[in-house]
RODO-2510 file (C-alpha; in nm, 4 decimals, decimal comma):
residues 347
     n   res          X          Y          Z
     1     x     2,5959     0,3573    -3,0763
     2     x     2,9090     0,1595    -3,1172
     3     x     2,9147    -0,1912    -3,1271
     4     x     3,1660    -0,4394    -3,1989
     5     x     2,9061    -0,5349    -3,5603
     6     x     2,9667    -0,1408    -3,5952
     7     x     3,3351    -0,1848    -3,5969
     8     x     3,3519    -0,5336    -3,7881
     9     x     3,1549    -0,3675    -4,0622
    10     x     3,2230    -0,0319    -4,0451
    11     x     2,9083     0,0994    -3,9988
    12     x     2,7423     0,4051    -3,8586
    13     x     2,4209     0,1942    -3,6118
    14     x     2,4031    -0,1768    -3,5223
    15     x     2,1123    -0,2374    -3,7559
    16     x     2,1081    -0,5135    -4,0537
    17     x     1,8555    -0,5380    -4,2902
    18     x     1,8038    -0,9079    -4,3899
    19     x     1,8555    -1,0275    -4,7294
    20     x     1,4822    -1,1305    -4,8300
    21     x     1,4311    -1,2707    -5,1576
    22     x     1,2857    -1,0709    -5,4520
    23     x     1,2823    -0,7819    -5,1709
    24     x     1,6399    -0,6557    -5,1200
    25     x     1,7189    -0,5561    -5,4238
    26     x     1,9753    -0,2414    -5,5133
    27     x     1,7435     0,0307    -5,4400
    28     x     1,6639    -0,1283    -5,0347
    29     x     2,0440    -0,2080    -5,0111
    30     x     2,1662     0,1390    -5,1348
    31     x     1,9421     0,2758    -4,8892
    32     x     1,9787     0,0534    -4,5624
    33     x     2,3754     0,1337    -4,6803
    34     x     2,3991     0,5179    -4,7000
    35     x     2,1360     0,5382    -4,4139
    36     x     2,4483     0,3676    -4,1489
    37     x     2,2971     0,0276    -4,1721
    38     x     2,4773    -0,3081    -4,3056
    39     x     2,2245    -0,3909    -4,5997
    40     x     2,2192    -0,6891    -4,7567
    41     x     2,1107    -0,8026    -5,1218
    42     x     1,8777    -1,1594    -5,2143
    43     x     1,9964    -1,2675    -5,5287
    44     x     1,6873    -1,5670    -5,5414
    45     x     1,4945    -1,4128    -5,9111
    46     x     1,7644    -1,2797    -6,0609
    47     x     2,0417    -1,4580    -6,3085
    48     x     2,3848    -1,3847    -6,2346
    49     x     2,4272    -1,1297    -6,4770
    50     x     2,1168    -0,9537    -6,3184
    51     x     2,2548    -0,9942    -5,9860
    52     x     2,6290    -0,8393    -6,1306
    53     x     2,4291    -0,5155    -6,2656
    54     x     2,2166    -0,4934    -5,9147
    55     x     2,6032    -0,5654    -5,7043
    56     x     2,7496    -0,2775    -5,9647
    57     x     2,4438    -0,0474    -5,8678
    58     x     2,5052    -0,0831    -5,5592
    59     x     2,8709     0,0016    -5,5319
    60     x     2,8087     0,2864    -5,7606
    61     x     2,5192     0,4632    -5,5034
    62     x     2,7362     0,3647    -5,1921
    63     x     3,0595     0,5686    -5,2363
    64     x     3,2679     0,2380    -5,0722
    65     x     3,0001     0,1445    -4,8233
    66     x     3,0212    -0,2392    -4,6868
    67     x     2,7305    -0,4245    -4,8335
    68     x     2,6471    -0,7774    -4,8305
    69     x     2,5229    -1,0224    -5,0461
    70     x     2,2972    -1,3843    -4,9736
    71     x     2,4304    -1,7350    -5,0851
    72     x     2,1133    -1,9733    -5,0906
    73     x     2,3270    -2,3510    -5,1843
    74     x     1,9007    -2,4285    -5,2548
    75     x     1,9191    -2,1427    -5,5305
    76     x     1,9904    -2,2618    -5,9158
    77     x     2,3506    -2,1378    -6,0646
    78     x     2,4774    -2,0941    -5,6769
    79     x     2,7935    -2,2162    -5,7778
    80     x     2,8370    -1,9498    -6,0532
    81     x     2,6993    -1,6943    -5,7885
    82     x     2,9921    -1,7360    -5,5616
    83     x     3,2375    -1,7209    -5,8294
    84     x     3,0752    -1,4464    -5,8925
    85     x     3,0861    -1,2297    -5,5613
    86     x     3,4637    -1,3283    -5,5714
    87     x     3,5054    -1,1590    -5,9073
    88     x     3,2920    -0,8355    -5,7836
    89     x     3,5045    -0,8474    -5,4730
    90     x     3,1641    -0,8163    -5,2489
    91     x     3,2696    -0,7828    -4,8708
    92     x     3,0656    -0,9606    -4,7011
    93     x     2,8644    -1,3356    -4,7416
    94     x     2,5779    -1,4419    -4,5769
    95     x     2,3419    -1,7535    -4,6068
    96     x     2,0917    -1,8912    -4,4078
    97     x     2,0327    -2,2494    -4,5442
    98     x     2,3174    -2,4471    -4,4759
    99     x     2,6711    -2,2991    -4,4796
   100     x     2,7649    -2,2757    -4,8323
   101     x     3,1661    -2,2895    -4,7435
   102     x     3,1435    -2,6351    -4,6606
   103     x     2,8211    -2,7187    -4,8456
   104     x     3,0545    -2,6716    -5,1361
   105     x     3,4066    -2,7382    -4,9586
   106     x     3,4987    -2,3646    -5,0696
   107     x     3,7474    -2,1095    -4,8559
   108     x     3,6274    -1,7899    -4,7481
   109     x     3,8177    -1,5196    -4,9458
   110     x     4,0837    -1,3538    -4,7227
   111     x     3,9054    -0,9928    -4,8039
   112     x     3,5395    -1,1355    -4,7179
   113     x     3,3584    -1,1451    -4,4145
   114     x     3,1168    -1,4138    -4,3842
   115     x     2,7819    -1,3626    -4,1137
   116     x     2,5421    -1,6576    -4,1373
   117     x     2,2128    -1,6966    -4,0012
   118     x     2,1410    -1,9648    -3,7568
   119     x     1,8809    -2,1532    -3,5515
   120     x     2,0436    -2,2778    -3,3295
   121     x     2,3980    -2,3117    -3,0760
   122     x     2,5016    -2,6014    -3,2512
   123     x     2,4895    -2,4504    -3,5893
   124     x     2,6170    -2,1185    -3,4106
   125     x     2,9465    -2,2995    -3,2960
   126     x     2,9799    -2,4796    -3,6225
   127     x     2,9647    -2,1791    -3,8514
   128     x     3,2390    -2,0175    -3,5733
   129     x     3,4420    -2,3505    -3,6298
   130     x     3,4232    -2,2678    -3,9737
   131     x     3,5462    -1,9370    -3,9955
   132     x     3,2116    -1,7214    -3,9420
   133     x     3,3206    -1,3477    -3,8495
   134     x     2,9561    -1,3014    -3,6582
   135     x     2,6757    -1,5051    -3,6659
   136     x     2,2762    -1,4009    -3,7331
   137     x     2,0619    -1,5520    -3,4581
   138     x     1,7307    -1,5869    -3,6292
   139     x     1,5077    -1,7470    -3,3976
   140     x     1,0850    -1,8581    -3,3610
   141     x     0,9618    -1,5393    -3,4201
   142     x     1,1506    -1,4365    -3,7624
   143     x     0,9642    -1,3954    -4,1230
   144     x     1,0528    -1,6730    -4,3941
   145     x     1,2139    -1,9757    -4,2765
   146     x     1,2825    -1,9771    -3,9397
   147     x     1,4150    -2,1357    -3,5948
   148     x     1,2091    -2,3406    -3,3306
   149     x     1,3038    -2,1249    -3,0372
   150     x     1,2584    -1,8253    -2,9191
   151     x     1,4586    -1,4864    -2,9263
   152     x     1,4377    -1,4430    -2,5564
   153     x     1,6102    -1,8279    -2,4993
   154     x     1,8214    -1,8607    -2,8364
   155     x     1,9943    -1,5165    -2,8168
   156     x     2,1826    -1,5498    -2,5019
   157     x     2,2157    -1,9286    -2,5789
   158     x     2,4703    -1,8562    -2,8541
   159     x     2,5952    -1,5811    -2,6956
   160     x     2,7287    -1,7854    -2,3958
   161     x     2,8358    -1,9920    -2,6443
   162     x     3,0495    -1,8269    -2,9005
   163     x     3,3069    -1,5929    -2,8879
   164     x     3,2250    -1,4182    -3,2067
   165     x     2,9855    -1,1159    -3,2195
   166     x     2,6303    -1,1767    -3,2477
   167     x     2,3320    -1,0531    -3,4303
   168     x     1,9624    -1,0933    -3,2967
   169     x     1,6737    -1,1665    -3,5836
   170     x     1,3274    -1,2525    -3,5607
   171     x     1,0695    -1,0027    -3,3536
   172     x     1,3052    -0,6870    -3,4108
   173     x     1,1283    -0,3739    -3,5606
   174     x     1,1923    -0,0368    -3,3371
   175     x     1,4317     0,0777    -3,1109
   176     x     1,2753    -0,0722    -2,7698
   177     x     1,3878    -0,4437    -2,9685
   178     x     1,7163    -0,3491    -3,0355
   179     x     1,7669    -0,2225    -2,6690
   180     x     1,5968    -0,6102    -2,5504
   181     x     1,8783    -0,7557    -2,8227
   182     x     2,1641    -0,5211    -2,6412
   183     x     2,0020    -0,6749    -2,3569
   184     x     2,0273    -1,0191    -2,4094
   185     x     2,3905    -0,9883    -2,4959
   186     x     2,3761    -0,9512    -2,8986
   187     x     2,5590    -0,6544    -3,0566
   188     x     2,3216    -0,5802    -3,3440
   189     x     1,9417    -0,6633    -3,4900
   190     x     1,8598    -0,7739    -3,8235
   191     x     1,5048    -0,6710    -3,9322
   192     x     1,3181    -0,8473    -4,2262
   193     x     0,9876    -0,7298    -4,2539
   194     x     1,0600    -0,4120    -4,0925
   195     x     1,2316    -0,3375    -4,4162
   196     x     1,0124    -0,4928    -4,6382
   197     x     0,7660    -0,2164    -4,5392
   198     x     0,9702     0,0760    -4,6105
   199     x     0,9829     0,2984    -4,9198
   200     x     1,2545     0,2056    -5,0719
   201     x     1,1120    -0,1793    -5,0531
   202     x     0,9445    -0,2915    -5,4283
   203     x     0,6859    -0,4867    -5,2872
   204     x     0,3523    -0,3901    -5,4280
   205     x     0,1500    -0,0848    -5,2105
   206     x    -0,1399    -0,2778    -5,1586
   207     x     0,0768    -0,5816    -5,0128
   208     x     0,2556    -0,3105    -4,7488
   209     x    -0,1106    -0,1925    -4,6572
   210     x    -0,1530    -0,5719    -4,5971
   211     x     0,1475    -0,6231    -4,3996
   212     x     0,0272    -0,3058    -4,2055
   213     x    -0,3305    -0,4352    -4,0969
   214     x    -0,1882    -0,7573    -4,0404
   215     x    -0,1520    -0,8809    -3,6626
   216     x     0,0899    -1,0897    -3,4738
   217     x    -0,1379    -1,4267    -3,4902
   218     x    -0,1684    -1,3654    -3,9193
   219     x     0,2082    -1,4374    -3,9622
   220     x     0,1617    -1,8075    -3,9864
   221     x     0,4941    -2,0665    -3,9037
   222     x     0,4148    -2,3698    -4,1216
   223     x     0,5742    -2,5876    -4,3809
   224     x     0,2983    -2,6002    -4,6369
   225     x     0,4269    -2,2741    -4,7746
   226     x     0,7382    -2,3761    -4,9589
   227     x     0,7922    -2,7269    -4,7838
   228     x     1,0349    -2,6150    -4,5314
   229     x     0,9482    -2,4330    -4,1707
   230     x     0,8122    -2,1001    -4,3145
   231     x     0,6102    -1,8159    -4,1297
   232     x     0,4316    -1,5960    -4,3731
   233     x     0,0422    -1,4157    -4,3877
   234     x    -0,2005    -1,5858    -4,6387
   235     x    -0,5555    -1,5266    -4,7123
   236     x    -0,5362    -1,9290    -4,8808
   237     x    -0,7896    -2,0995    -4,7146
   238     x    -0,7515    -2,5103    -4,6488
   239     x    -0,4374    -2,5215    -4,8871
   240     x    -0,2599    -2,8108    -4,7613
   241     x     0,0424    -2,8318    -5,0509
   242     x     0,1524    -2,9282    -5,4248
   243     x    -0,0537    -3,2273    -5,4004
   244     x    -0,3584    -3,0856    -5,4191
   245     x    -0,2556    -2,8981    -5,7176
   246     x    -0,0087    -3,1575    -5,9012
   247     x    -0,0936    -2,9997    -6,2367
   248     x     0,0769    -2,6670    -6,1327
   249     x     0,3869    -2,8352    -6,0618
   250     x     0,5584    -2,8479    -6,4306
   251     x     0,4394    -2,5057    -6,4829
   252     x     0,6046    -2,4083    -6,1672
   253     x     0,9355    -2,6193    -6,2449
   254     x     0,9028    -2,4230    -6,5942
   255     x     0,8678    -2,0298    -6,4336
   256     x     1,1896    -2,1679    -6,2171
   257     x     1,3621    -2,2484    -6,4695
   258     x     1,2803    -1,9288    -6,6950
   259     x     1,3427    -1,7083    -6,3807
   260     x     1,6759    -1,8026    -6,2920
   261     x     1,7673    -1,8905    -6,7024
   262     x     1,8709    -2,2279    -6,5935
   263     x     1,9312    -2,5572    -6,7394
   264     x     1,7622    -2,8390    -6,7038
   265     x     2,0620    -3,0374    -6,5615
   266     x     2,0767    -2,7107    -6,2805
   267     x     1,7533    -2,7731    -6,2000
   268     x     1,8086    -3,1425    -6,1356
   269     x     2,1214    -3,0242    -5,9123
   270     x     1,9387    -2,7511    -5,7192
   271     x     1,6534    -3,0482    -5,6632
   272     x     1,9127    -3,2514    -5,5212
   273     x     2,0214    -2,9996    -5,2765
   274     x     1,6822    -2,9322    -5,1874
   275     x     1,6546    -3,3568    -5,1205
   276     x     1,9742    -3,3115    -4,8925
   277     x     1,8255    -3,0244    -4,7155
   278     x     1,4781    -3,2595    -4,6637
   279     x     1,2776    -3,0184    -4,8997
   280     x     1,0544    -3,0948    -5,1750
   281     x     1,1592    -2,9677    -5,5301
   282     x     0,8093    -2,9604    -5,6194
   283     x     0,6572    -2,7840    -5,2936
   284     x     0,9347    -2,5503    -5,3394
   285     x     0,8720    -2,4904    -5,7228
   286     x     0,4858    -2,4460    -5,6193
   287     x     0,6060    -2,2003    -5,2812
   288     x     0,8230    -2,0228    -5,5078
   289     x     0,5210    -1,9577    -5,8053
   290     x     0,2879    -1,8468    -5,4991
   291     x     0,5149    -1,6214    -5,3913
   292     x     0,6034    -1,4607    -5,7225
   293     x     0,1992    -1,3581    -5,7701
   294     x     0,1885    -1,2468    -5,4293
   295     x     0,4953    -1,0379    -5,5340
   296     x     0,3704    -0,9357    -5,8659
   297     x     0,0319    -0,8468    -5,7943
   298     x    -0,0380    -0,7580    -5,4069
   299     x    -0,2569    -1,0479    -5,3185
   300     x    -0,2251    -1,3230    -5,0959
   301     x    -0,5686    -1,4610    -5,1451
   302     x    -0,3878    -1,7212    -5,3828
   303     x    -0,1126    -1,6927    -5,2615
   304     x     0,1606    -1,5999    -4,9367
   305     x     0,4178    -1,3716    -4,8455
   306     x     0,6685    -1,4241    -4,5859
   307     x     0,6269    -1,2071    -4,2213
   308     x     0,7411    -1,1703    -3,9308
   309     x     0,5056    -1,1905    -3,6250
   310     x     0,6447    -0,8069    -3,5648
   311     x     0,3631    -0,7220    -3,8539
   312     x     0,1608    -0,6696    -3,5433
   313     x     0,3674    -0,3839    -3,4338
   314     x     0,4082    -0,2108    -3,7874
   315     x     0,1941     0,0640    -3,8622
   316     x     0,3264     0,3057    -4,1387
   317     x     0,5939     0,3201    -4,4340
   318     x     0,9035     0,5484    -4,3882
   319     x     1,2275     0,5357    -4,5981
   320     x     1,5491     0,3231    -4,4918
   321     x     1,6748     0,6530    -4,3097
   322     x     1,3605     0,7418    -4,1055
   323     x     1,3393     0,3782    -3,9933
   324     x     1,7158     0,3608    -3,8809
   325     x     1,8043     0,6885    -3,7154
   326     x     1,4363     0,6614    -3,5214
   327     x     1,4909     0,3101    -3,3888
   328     x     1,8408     0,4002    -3,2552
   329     x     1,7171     0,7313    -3,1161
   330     x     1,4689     0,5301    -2,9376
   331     x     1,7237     0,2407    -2,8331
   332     x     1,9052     0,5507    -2,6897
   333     x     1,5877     0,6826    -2,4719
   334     x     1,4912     0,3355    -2,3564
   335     x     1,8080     0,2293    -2,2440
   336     x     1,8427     0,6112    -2,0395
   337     x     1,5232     0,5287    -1,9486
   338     x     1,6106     0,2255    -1,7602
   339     x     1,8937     0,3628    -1,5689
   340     x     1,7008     0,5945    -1,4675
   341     x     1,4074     0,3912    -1,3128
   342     x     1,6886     0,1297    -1,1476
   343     x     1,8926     0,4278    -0,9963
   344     x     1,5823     0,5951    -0,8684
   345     x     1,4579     0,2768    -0,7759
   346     x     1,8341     0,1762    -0,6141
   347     x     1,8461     0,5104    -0,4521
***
């Protein structure tokens, strides 16, 4: 299945997996990589030397494979990060809050491609303006922070729109979705918590088993999470945000800090983005913490982890390769399928 994403990247299907924090490390990059997918690594948890042994790792498992890595301009050290990338010579750049090139008035490398994920056609056409090779369209239904509209409406919104090629995100997990994305004029899905439940994916068993009896209505869109737009599953009952648990907030600022071996004066700067951004440094501090016991531990009864609304369609745990090659091969059947029933039908 060619594509015009196939050709851009060089890859074997039209399938990204999306760079989800703590989740796409080396091992679910490698994978999504040498399986004919465009994977993509979230540096959020890891200091930049971490994240230069996990880019190394990954290079050395993908025999010259295009991978990608995340810029988050909310995420301490960012600025080091991108020096970073340019030093490791990593291919391709995505973000998805804000667009870090002019967040930071910085020029896209000549040898880089840079796909950002957007809500919306104005951010669409001013990512394009601004030298975007593709875009990600991740719209109402999508895990983590997310759009206000819906896949069906924002897809072929931007598509009309831009001239670059387009990705579809949010509500993606199996071959029938990427056949709807082909559809509604993108050239590629990006799947989130698809990948989150594979294998290859360190999140905790008994979280995956979670994901898995999860349904649709479970993955949750709200703003109490991390103080920005968020859909995720909880068990948290009546938690309404830091300010009913203010004394958790300088421990949280503290595990940040630790985490991402920061300074103090990179945490003020990364709170200052956050302002700019209209977040809350402490909800996100407290969303963050919450997150990392989910992570750490498989339960969400104190905590949340981010989710698609496919988690209703998600029902087992196969590697990056099963996942891939079955979705396509079932892309392939559906879209026979439907030429099929209109010629008969046309006939």
């Amino acid at each position: 299945m060619k594509t015009r994403i196939t050709e851009l990247f060089g890859i074997q299907h039209p399938i990204i997996q999306s760079p989800m924090a703590s989740v796409a490390r080396a091992p679910l990059v490698t994978a999504t990589c040498n399986a004919g997918g465009l994977g993509l690594f979230g540096p959020p948890g890891l200091t930049p030397e971490q994240v230069r042994q996990q880019i190394r790792e990954i290079k050395e498992h993908t025999n010259g494979k295009t991978f990608g890595v995340n810029i988050m301009p909310i995420m301490p050290k960012v600025r080091e990060l991108i020096q970073l990338l340019i030093e490791e010579e990593v291919p391709v750049w995505t973000s998805g809050f804000r667009n870090p090139l002019t967040f930071f008035n910085i020029k896209k490398p000549d040898n880089v491609l840079f796909i950002p994920a957007v809500g919306s056609v104005r951010q669409a056409l001013s990512v394009e303006r601004h030298g975007a090779d593709a875009v990600i369209v991740q719209s109402w239904e999508s895990g983590g922070h997310s759009s206000l509209i819906a896949s069906s409406v924002l897809i072929p919104e931007v598509v009309k729109a831009v001239k670059i090629p387009v990705v579809a995100a949010g509500g993606f997990c199996d071959g029938k979705g990427l056949a709807a994305a082909l559809a509604l004029g993108a050239e590629g899905i990006a799947m989130g918590t698809r990948f989150a439940i594979t294998q290859e994916s360190p999140l905790p068993h008994e979280l995956k088993l979670k994901y898995i009896e999860a349904r649709d209505t479970d993955a949750v869109l709200s703003a109490v999470w991390d103080g920005m737009p968020q859909r995720a599953i909880s068990k948290m009952r009546r938690y309404r945000g830091w300010w009913t648990h203010p004394w958790d907030v300088i421990p949280n600022l503290l595990a940040t800090k630790r985490e991402f071996n920061a300074s103090w004066k990179e945490i003020m700067e990364n709170a200052k983005y956050l302002r700019q951004m209209h977040g809350s440094p402490a909800q996100f501090a407290t969303g963050m913490a919450m997150f990392r016991r989910a992570f750490a531990t498989g339960d969400i009864t104190k905590a949340f982890s981010p989710a698609g609304q496919v988690v209703g369609l998600i029902e087992d745990i196969p590697n990056c390769r099963e996942l891939i090659e079955r979705t396509v091969t079932e892309a392939e059947q559906t879209i026979r399928s439907l030429y099929t029933r209109v010629s008969n039908q046309s006939g």
